[in-house]
DRENGUMI-270687 format. One record per residue: residue in one letter; residue number from 1; x, y, z of N, C-alpha, C in turn. Coordinates in Angstrom, 2 decimals, padded with zeros to 5 digits. Example, Ala and Ser with C-alpha at 12.3 -4.5 7.8 and 13.67 -1.06 7.14 Angstrom:
% residues 2
   res     n       nc1       nc2       nc3      cac1      cac2      cac3       cc1       cc2       cc3
     A     1    013.19   -005.69    007.80    012.30   -004.50    007.80    013.20   -003.30    007.80
     S     2    012.85   -002.25    007.08    013.67   -001.06    007.14    012.90    000.03    007.87
END
This chain:
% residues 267
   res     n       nc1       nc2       nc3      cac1      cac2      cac3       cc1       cc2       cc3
     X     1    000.83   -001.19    000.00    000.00    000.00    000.00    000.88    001.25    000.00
     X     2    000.18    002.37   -000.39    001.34    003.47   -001.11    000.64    004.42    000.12
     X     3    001.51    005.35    000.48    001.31    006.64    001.49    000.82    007.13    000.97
     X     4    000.34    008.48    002.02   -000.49    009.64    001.25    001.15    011.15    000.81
     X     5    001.51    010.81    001.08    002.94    011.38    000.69    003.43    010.68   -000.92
     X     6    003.06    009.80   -001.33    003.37    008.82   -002.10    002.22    008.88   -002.85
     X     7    001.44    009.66   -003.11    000.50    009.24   -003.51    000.22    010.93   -004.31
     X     8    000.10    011.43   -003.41   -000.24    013.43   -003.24    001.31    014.08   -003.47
     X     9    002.00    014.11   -004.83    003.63    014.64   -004.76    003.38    016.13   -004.66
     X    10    004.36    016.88   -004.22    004.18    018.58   -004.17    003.69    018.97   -005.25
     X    11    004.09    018.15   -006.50    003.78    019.19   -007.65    002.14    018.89   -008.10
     X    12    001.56    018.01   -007.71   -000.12    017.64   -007.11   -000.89    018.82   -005.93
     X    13    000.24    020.04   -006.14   -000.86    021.04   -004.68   -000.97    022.22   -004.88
     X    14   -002.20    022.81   -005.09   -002.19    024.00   -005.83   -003.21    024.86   -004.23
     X    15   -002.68    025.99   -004.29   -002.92    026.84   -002.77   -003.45    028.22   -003.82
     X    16   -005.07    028.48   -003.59   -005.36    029.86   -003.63   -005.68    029.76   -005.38
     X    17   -006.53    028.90   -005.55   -006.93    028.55   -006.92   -008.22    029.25   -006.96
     X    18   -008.22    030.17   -008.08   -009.78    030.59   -008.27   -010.77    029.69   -009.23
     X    19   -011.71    029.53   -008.70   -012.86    028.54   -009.51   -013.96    029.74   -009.02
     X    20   -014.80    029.19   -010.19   -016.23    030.40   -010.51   -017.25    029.55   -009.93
     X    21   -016.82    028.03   -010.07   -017.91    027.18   -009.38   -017.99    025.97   -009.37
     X    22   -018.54    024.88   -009.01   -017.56    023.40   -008.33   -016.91    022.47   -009.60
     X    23   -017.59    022.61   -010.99   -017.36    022.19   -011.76   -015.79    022.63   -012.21
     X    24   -015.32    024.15   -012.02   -014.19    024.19   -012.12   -013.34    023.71   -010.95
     X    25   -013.56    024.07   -009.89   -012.89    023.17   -009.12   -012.48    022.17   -009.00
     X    26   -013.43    021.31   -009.29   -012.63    019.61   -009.49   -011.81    019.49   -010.95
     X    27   -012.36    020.69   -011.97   -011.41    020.61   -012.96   -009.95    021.05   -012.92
     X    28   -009.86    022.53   -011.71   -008.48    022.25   -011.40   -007.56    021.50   -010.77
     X    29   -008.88    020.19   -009.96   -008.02    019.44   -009.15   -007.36    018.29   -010.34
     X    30   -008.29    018.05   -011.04   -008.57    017.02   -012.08   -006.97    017.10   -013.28
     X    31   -006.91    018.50   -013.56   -006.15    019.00   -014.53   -004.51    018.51   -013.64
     X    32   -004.69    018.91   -012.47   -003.09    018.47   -011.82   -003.00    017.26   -011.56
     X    33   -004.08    016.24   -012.00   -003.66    014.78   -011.39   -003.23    014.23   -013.35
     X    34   -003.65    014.90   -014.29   -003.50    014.97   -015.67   -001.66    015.18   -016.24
     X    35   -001.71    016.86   -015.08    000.14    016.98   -014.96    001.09    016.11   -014.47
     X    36    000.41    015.38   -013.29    001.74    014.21   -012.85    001.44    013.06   -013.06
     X    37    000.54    012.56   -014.64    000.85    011.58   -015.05   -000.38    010.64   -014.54
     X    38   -001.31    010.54   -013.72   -002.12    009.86   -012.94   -002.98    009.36   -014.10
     X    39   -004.05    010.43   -014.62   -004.68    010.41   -015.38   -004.92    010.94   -016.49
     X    40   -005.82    010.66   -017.55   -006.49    011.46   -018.66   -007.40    012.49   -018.47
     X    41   -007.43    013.59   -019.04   -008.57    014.52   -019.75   -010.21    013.92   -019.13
     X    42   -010.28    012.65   -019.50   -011.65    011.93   -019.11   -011.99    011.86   -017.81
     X    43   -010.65    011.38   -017.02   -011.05    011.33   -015.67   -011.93    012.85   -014.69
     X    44   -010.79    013.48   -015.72   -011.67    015.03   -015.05   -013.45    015.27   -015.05
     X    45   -014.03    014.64   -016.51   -015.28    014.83   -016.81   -015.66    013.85   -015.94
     X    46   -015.24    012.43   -015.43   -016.21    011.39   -015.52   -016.18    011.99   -013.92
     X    47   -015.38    012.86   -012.77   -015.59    012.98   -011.46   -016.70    014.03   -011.98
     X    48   -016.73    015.21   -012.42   -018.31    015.73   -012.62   -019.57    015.09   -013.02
     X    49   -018.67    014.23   -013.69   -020.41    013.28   -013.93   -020.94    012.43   -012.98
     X    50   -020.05    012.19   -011.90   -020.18    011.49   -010.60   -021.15    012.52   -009.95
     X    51   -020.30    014.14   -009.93   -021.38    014.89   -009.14   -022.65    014.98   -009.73
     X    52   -023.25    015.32   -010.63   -024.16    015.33   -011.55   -025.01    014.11   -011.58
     X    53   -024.41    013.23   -011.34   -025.31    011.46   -011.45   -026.22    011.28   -010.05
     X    54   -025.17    011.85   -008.62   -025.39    011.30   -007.02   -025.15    012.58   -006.18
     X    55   -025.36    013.65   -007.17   -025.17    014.96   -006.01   -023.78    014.87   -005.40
     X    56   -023.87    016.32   -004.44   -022.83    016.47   -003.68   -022.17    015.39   -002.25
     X    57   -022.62    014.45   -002.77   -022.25    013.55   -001.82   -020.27    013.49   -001.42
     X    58   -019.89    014.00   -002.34   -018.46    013.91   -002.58   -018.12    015.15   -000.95
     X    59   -018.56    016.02   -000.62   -018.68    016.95    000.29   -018.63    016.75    001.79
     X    60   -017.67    015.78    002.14   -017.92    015.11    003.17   -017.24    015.91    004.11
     X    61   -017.02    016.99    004.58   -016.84    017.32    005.85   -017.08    018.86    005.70
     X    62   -017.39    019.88    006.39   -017.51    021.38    006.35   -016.30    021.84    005.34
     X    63   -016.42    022.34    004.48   -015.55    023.30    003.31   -014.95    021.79    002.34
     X    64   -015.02    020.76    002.62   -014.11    019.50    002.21   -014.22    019.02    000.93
     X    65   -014.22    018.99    000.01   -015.03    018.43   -001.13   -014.22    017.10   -001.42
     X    66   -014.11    016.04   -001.45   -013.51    015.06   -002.20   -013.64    014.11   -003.38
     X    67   -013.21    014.92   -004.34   -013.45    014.08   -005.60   -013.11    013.22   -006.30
     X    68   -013.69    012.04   -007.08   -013.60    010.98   -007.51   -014.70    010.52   -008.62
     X    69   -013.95    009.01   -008.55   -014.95    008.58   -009.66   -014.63    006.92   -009.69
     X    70   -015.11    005.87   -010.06   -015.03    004.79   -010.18   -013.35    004.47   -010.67
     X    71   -012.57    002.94   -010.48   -011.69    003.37   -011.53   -012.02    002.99   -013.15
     X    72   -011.05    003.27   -013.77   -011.49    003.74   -015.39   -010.53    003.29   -016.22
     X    73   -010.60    003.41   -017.54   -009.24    002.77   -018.49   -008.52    004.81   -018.37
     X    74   -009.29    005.92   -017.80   -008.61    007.52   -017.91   -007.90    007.71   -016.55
     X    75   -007.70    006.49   -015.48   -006.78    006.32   -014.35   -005.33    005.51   -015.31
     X    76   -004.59    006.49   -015.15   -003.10    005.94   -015.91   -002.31    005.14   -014.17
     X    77   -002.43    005.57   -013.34   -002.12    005.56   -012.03   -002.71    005.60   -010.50
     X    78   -002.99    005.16   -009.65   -003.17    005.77   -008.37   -002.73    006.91   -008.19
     X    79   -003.32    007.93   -007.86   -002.98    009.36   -007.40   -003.61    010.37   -007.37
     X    80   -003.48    011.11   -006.38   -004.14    012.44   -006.08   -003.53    014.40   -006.08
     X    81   -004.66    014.80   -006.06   -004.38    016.01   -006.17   -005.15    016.75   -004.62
     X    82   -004.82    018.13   -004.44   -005.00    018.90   -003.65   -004.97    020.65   -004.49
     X    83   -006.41    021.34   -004.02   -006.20    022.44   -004.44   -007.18    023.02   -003.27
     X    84   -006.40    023.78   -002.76   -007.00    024.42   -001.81   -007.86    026.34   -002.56
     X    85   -008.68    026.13   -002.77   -009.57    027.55   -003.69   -009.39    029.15   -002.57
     X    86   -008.93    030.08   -003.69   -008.79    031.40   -003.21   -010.46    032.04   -002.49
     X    87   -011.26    031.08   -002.92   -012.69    031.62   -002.66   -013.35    030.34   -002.08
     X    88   -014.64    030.64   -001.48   -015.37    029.54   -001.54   -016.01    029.19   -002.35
     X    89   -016.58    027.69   -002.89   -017.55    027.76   -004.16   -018.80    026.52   -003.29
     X    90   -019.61    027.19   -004.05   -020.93    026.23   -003.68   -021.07    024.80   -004.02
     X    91   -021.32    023.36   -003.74   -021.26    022.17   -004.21   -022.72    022.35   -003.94
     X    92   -023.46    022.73   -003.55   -024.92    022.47   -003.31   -025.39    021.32   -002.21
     X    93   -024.48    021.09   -001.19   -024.26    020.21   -000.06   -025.27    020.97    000.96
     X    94   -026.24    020.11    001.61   -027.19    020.70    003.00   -026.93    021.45    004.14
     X    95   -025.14    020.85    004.56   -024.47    020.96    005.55   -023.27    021.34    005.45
     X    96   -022.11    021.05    004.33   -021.12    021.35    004.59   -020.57    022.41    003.30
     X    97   -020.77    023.43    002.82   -021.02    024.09    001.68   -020.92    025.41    002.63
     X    98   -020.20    026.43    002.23   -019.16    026.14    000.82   -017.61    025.55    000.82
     X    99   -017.52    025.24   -000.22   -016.02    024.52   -000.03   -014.64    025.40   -000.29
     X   100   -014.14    024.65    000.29   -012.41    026.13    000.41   -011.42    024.26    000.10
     X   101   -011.61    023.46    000.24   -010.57    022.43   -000.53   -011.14    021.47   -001.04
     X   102   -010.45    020.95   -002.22   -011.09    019.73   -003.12   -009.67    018.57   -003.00
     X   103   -009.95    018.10   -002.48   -008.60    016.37   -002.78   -009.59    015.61   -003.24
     X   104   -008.61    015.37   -004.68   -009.36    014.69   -005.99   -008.62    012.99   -005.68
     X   105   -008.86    011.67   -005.78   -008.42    010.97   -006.11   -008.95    009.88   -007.14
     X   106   -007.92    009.42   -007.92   -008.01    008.60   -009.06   -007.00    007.42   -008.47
     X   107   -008.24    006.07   -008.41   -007.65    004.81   -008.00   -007.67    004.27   -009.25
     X   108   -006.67    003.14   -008.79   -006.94    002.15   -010.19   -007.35    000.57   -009.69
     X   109   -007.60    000.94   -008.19   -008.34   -000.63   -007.39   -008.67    000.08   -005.85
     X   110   -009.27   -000.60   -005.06   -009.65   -000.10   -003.85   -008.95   -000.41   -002.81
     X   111   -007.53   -001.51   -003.13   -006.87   -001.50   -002.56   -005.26   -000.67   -002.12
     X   112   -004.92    000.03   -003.45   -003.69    000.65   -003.45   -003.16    001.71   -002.63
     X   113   -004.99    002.84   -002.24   -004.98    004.08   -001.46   -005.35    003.86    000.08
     X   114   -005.72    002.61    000.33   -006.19    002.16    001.79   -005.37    002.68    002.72
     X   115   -003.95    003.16    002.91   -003.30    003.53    003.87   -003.53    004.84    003.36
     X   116   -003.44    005.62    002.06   -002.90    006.94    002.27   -004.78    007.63    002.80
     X   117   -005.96    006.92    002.57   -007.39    007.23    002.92   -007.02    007.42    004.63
     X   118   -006.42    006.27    005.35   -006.63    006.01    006.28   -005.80    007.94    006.88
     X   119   -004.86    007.99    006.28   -003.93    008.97    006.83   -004.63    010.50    006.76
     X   120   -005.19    010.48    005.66   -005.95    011.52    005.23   -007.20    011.72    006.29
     X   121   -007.89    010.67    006.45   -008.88    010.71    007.33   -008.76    011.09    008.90
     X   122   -007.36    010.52    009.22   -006.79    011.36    010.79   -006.41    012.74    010.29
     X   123   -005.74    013.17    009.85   -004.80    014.24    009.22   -006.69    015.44    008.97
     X   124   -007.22    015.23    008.51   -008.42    016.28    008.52   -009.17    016.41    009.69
     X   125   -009.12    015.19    010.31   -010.23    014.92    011.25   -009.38    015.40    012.75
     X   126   -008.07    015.78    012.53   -007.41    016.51    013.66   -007.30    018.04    013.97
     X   127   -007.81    019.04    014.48   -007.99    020.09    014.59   -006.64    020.81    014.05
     X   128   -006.01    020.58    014.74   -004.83    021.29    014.43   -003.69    021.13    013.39
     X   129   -003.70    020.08    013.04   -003.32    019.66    011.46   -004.12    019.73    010.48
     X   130   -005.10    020.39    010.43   -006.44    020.75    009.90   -006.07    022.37    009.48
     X   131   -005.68    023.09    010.66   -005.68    024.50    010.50   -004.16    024.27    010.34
     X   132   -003.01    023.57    010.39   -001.67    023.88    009.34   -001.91    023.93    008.00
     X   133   -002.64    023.01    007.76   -002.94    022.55    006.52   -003.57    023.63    005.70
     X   134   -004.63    024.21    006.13   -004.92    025.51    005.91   -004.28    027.16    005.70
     X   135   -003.05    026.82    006.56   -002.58    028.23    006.94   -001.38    027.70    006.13
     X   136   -001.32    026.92    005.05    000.28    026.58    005.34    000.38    027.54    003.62
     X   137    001.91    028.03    003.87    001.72    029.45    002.78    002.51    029.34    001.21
     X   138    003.00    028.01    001.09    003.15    027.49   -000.18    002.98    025.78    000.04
     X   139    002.87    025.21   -001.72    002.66    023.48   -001.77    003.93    023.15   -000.70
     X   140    005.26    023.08   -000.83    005.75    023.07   -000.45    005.62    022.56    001.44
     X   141    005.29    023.66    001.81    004.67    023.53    003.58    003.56    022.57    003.93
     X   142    002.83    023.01    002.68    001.48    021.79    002.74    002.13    020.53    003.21
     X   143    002.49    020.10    001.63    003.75    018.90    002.04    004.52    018.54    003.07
     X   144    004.88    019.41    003.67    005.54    019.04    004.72    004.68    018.73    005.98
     X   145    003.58    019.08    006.26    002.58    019.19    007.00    001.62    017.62    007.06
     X   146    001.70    017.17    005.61    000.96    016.08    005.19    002.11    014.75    005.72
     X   147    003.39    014.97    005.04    004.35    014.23    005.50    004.66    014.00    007.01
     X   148    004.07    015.03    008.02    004.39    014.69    009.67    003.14    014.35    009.78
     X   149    002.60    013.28    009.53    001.37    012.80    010.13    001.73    012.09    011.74
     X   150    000.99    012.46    012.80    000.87    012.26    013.58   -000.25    011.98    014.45
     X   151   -000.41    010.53    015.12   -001.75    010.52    015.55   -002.33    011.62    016.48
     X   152   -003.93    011.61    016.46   -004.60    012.65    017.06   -004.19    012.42    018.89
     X   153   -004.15    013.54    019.62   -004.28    013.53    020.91   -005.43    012.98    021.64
     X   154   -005.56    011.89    022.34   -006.77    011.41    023.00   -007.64    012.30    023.82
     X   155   -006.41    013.53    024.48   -007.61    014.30    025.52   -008.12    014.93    024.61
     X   156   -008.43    015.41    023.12   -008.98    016.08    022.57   -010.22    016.48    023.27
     X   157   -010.99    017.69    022.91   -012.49    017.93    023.71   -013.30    016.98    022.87
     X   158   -013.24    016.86    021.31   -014.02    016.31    020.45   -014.72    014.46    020.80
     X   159   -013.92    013.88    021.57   -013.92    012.62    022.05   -014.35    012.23    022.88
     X   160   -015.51    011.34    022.88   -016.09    010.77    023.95   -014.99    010.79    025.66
     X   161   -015.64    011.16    026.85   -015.05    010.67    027.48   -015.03    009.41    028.18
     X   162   -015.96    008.72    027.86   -015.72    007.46    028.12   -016.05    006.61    027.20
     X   163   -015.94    005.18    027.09   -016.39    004.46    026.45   -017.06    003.33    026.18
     X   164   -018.02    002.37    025.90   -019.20    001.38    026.37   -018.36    000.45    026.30
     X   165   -019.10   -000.80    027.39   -018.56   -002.34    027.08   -019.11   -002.68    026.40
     X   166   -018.58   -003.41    025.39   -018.92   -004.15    024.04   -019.89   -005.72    024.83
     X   167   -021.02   -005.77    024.56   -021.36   -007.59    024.87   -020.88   -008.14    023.38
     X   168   -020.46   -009.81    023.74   -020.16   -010.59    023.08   -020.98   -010.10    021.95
     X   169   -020.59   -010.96    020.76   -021.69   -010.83    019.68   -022.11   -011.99    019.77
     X   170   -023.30   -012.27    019.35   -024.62   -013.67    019.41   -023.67   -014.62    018.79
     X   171   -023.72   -015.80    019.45   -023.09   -016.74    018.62   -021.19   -016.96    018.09
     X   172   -021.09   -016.01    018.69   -019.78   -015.57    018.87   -019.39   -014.90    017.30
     X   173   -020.44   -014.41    016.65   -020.01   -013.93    015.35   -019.93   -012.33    015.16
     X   174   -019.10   -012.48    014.17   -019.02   -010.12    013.44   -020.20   -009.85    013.51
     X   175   -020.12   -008.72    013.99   -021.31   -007.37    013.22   -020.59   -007.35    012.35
     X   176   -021.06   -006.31    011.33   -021.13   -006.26    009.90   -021.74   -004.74    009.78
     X   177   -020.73   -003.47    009.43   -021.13   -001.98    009.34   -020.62   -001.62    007.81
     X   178   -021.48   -001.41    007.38   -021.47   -001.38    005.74   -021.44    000.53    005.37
     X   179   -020.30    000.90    004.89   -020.53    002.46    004.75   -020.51    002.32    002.98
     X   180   -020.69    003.25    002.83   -021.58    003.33    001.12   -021.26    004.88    000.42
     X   181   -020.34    004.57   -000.30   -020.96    005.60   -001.61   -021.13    005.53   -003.07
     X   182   -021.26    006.14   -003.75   -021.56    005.94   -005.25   -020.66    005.27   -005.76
     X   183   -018.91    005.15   -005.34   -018.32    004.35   -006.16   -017.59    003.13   -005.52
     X   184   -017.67    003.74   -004.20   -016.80    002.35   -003.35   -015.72    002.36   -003.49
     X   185   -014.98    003.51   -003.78   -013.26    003.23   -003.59   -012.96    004.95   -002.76
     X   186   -014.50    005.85   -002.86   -013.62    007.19   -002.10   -014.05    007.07   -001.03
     X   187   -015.24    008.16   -000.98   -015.73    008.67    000.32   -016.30    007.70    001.39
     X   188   -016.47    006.34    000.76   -017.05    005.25    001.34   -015.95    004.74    002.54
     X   189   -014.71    004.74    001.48   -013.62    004.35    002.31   -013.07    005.64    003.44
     X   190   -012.95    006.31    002.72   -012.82    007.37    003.90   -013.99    007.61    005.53
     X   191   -015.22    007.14    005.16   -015.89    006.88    006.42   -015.62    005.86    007.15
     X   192   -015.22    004.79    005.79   -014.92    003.27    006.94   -013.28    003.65    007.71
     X   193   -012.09    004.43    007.85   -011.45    004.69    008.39   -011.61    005.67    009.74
     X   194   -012.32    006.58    009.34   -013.20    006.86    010.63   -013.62    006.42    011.34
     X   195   -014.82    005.39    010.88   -015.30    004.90    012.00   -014.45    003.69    012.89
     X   196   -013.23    003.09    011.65   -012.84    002.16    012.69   -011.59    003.05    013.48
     X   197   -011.59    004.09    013.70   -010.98    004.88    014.28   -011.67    004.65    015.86
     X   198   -012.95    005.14    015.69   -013.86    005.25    016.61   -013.74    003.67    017.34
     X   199   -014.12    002.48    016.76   -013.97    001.14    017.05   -012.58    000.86    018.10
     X   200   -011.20    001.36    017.16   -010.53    000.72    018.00   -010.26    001.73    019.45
     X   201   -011.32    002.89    019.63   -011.27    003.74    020.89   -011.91    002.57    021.50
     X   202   -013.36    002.14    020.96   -014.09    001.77    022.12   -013.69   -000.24    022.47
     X   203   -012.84   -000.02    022.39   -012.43   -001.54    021.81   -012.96   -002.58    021.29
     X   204   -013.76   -002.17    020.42   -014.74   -002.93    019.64   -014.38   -003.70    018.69
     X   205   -012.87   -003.61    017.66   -012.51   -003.90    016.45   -012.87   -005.45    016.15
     X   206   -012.33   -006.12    017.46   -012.93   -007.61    017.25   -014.31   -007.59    017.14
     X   207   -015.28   -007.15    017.28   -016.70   -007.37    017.21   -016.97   -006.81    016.14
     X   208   -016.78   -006.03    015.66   -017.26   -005.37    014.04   -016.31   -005.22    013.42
     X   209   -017.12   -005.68    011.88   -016.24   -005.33    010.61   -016.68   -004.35    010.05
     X   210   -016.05   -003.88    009.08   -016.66   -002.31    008.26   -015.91   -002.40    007.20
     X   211   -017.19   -002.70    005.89   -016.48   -002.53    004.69   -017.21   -001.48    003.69
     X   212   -016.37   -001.10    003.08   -016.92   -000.06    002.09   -017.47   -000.66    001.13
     X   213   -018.34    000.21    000.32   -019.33    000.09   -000.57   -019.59    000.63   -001.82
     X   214   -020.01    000.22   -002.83   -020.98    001.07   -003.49   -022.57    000.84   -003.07
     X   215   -023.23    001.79   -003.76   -024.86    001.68   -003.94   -025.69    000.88   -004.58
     X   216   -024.51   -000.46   -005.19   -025.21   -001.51   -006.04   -024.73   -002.31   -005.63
     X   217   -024.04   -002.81   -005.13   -023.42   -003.33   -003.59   -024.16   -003.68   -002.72
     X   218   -024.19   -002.50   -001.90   -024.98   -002.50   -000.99   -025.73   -002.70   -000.58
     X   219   -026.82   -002.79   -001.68   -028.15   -003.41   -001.48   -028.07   -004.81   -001.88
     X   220   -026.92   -005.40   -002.43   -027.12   -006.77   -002.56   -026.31   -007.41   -001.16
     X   221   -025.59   -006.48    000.03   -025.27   -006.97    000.98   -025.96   -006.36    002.14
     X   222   -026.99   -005.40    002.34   -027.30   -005.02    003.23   -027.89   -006.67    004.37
     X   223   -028.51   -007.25    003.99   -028.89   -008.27    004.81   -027.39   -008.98    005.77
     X   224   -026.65   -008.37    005.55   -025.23   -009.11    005.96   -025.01   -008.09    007.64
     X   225   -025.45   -006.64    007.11   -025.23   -005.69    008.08   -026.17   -004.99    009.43
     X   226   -025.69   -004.95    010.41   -026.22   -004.25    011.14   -026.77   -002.71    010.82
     X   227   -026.30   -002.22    010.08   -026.56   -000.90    009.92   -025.61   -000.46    008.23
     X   228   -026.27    000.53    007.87   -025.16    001.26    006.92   -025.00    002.91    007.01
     X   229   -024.01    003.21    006.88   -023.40    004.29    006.84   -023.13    005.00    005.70
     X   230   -023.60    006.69    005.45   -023.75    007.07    004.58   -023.92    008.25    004.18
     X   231   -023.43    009.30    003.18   -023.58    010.76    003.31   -025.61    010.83    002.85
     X   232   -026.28    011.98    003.19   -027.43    012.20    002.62   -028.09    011.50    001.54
     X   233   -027.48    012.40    000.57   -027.61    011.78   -001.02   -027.69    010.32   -001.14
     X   234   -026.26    010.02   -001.23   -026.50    008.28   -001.12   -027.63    007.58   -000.24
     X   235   -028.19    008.03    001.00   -029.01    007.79    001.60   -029.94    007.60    001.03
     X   236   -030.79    008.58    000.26   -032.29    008.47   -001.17   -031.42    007.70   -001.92
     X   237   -030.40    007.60   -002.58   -030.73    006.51   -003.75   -031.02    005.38   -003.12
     X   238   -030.40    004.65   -001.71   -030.50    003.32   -001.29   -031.76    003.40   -001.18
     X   239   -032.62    004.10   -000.20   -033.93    003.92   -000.16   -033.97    002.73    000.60
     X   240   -035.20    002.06    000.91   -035.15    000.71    001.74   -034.48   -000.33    001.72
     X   241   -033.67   -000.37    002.38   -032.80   -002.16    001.85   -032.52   -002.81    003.08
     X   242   -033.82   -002.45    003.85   -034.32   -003.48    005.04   -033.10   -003.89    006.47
     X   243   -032.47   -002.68    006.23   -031.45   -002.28    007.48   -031.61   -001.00    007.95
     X   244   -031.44   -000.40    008.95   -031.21    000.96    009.14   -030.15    001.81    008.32
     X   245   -030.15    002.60    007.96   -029.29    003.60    006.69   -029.17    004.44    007.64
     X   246   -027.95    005.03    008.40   -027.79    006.08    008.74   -026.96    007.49    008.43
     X   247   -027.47    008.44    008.43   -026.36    010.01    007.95   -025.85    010.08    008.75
     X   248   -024.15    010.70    008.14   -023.15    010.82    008.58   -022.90    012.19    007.57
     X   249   -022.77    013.41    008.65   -022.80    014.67    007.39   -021.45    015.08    007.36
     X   250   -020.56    014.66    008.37   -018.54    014.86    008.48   -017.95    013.79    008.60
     X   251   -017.45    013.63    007.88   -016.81    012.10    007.43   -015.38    012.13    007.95
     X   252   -015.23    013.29    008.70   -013.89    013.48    009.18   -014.06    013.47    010.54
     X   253   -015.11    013.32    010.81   -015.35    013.45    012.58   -015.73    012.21    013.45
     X   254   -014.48    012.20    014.29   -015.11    010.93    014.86   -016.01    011.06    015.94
     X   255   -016.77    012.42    016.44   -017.69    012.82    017.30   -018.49    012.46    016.88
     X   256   -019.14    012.92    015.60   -020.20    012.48    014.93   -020.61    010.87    014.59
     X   257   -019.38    009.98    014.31   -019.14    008.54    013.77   -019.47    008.37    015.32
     X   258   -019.12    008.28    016.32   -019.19    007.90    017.38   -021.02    008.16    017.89
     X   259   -021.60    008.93    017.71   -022.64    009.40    018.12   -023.55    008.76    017.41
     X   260   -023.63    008.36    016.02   -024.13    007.19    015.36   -023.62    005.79    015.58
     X   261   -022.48    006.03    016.08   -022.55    004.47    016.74   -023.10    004.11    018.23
     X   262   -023.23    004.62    018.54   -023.80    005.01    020.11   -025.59    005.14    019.64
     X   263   -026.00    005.27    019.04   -027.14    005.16    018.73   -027.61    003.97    017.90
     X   264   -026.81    003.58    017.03   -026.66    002.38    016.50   -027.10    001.26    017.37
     X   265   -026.19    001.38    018.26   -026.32   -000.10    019.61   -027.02    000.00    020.84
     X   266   -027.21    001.37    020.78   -027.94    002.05    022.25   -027.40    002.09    023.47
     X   267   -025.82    002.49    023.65   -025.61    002.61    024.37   -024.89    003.81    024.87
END
C-alpha cells in the first residue's frame, strides 16, 4: 500500500486557486492529477459526472469536497491532487457548503490508497493539522505538513469521554457496518477509516467489521449488516434495503461517527 505522501507529490498542490464554481474546481483538481501523469482529460469529466449522477455527496466534511470517480481505463495511475480555492464555491451540499478544498483521487483498485485514505482521514479529522494545513503558505509547507502525520491527541475535547462495554456478539459472530458511496473506492472508504478509528477507541474492532461500498453493492449486501453508513444523497438513492441507513454529514469526525454508533447499539 502506497502513502499519502506517495500518492499526493508537491507538484499535485495548488494553494489559492480561483474557480467560478464546483465544476471548475474539481477541474483544477482534475487537470493536476493529468500533470503528474495519474490520469487522462476523461477522468476530469467522468468525477463531474459522478457529481451530476449522485449529487454532492463527494462533500464530506464542512468546506471539504472530495473528488472521484469509479476506476477507469482515464486512471493511468493511483494518485491524487489537492487544491486548496482562493474563494469559496458552492457544491450544493445541506451541511457542509461552501467549499475552500477539493482532494481529488483517481484509484486504479480499492486497494492501493487504503493507507494513504486512512492517513488523510486522521490528518483532517485533527484540529490542528487541519488549521496547518490551511494556513500553510506554499505546496511546499502543505507537504511538509501532510508528511508529519501524527496521531490525534486522546484528551482532545471532540472525544467521547468514556467508552461502552462491548457484549459478546450472538453466537460468537461479526457485526457487519457497511458504509456506502456511489463508487466504493472514495468517500465510502474514507468513512470506513473513521469509523474504525472510533472502534478501536471503544475496543470494539474484534466485534465489528466495516467494509466499504458502493450503492449496487450495498443493497445486494445489506442483509449481511447491522446498519449502513452514509452521506445524505446516497441515503435516497439506497432507499429501503431493510437495514437501518444512517447520515453521517462529516466524514472526518469521529464525534459524529461515534454518536451514530452510540445510537446504533444504544448505548
Amino acid at each position: 500500500m502506497e502513502d499519502l505522501k506517495d500518492l499526493l507529490p508537491v507538484e499535485a498542490v495548488r494553494l489559492d486557486v480561483r474557480a467560478a464554481d464546483w465544476r471548475e474546481a474539481i477541474g483544477a483538481a482534475g487537470r493536476l492529477m493529468v500533470e503528474t501523469g495519474a490520469t487522462t482529460d476523461e477522468y476530469t469529466r467522468e468525477m463531474v459526472v459522478n457529481v451530476e449522477e449522485n449529487g454532492p455527496y463527494i462533500v464530506i466534511a464542512p468546506g471539504v469536497a472530495f473528488a472521484h470517480s469509479r476506476p477507469s481505463p482515464a486512471v493511468l495511475s493511483t494518485g491524487m491532487s489537492w487544491v486548496r480555492l482562493a474563494g469559496p464555491v458552492e457544491f450544493g451540499h445541506e451541511s457542509n457548503d461552501p467549499v475552500t478544498l477539493v482532494v481529488a483521487l483517481a484509484a486504479q483498485d480499492s486497494a492501493a490508497h487504503t493507507s494513504a485514505m486512512a492517513s488523510l482521514a486522521r490528518l483532517l479529522g485533527d484540529p490542528d493539522t487541519a488549521a496547518a494545513l490551511a494556513a500553510a503558505p506554499t505546496p511546499e509547507a502543505l507537504h511538509a505538513v501532510l508528511a508529519g502525520e501524527r496521531p490525534s491527541d486522546d484528551s482532545e475535547t471532540s472525544e467521547p469521554a468514556t467508552t461502552p462495554e462491548p457484549a459478546e456478539p450472538r453466537a460468537g459472530s461479526l457485526h457487519k457496518i457497511l458504509t456506502v458511496c456511489g463508487n466504493g473506492v472514495g468517500t465510502s472508504l474514507f468513512l470506513k477509516n473513521t469509523l474504525e478509528q472510533v472502534l478501536d477507541r471503544w475496543g470494539w474492532s474484534r466485534f465489528v467489521t466495516v467494509e466499504a461500498t458502493d450503492t449496487i453493492s450495498a443493497k445486494g449486501k445489506a442483509s449481511e449488516a447491522v446498519v449502513l453508513l452514509t452521506s445524505r444523497e446516497i441515503a435516497r438513492t439506497l432507499g429501503d434495503v431493510g437495514r437501518p441507513v444512517k447520515v453521517v454529514q462529516d466524514f472526518t469526525s469521529t464525534a459524529e461517527v461515534d454518536a451514530v454508533l452510540r445510537d446504533t447499539y444504544d448505548v
